[in-house]
N, C-alpha and C positions, 0 to 999 in steps of 0.2 A: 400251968406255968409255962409262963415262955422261954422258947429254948434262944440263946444268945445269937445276936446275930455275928456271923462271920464277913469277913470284908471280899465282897465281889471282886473275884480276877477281871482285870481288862486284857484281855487279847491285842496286843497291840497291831496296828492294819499294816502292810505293804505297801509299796505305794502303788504296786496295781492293783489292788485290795480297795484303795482311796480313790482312785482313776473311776474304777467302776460304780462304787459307792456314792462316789459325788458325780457322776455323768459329763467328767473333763478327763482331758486326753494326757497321758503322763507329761508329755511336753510342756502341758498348760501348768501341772505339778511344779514342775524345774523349774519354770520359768518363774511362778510364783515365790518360789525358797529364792531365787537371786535376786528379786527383789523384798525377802525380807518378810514377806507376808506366811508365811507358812515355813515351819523349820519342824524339823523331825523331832520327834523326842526322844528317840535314840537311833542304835543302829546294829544289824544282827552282827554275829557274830563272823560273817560271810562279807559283811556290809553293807545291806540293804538297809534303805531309809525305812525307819520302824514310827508309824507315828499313832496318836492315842483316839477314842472314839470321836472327841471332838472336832478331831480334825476337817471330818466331811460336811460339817455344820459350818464349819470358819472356809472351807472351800465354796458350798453353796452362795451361803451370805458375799463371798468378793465377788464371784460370776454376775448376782443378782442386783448387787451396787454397780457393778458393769453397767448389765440391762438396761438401771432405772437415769443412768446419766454419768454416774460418779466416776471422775479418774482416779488411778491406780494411786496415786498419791491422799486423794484426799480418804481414799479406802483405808490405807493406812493409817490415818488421821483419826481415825474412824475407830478403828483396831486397837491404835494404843489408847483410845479415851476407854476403851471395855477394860483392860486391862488396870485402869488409875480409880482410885475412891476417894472420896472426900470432895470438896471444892475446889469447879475448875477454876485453870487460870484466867488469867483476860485472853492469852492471846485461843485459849481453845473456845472460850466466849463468844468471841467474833466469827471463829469459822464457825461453829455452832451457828451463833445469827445469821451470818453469810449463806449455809445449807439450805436453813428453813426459810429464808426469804427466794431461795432457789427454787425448790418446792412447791413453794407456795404459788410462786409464777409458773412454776411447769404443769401444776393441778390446774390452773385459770384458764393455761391454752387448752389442757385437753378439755376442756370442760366448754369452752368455747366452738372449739371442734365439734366434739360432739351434740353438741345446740345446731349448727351446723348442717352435720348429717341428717340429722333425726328430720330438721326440717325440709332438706334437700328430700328425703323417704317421702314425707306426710306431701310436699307438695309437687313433686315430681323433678325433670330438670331443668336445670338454668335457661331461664329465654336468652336467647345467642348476643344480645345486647348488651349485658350486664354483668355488673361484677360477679361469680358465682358467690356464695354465701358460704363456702367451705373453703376458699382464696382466701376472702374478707377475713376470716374469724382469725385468720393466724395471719394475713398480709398487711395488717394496719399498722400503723406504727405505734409502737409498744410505750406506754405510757412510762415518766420518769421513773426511776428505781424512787422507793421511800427509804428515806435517811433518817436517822435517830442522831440528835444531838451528842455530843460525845460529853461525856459524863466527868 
């Protein structure tokens, strides 16, 4: 017979606890809570910002939206779509649309790049006359955005 299960205590973290956790500096912490991205779920008794395991998950994920391109704004955008269910609206539609056609053109250049390099390895370097092929792949001029009728 099985014995019942009890509900897991969560230890809630510090926020040098979360600093270290998620590999950002308290400052980046603060900074994050004023704008809005990151808020404590509680607070000790002393007043230390007290926040829950998930925390260093939603820390990682903004640092790495950093990385990949994303402004702190549209990370938020980002943030409250996790947070909402059901059918989005239009206007979260569009930035939706708007992201992944971003994407999709930031996948192409590296992807051109890297065509690029590989070739620049296999064939050695640029004869001193010509355009190098790792300039070209990202110096061309970028073909129109694709538009979608509006509906």
């Amino acid at each position: 017979m099985a014995s019942p299960r009890r509900p897991v205590e969560v230890t809630p973290l510090r926020i040098g606890a979360l600093a270290r956790e998620s590999g950002v500096k308290l400052s980046t912490l603060r900074f994050y809570e004023r704008r809005k991205l990151l808020l404590p779920m509680d607070r000790s008794e002393s007043g230390q910002r007290l926040y829950g395991p998930e925390a260093a998950i939603r820390v990682r994920f903004i640092r790495r939206s950093q990385e990949l391109g994303f402004t702190l704004k549209e990370v938020s955008a980002v943030l409250a779509l996790t947070g909402q269910r059901g059918t989005p609206t239009r206007d979260v539609a569009r930035f939706a649309e708007a992201k992944v056609q971003a994407i999709d053109a930031r996948i192409d250049d590296l992807r051109r790049m890297r065509s690029a390099i590989t070739t620049l390895m296999a064939e050695g370097f640029c004869p001193p006359d010509t355009v190098c092929p790792i300039q070209a792949s990202l110096g061309a001029q970028k073909p129109p955005a694709k538009r979608k009728p509006r509906a």
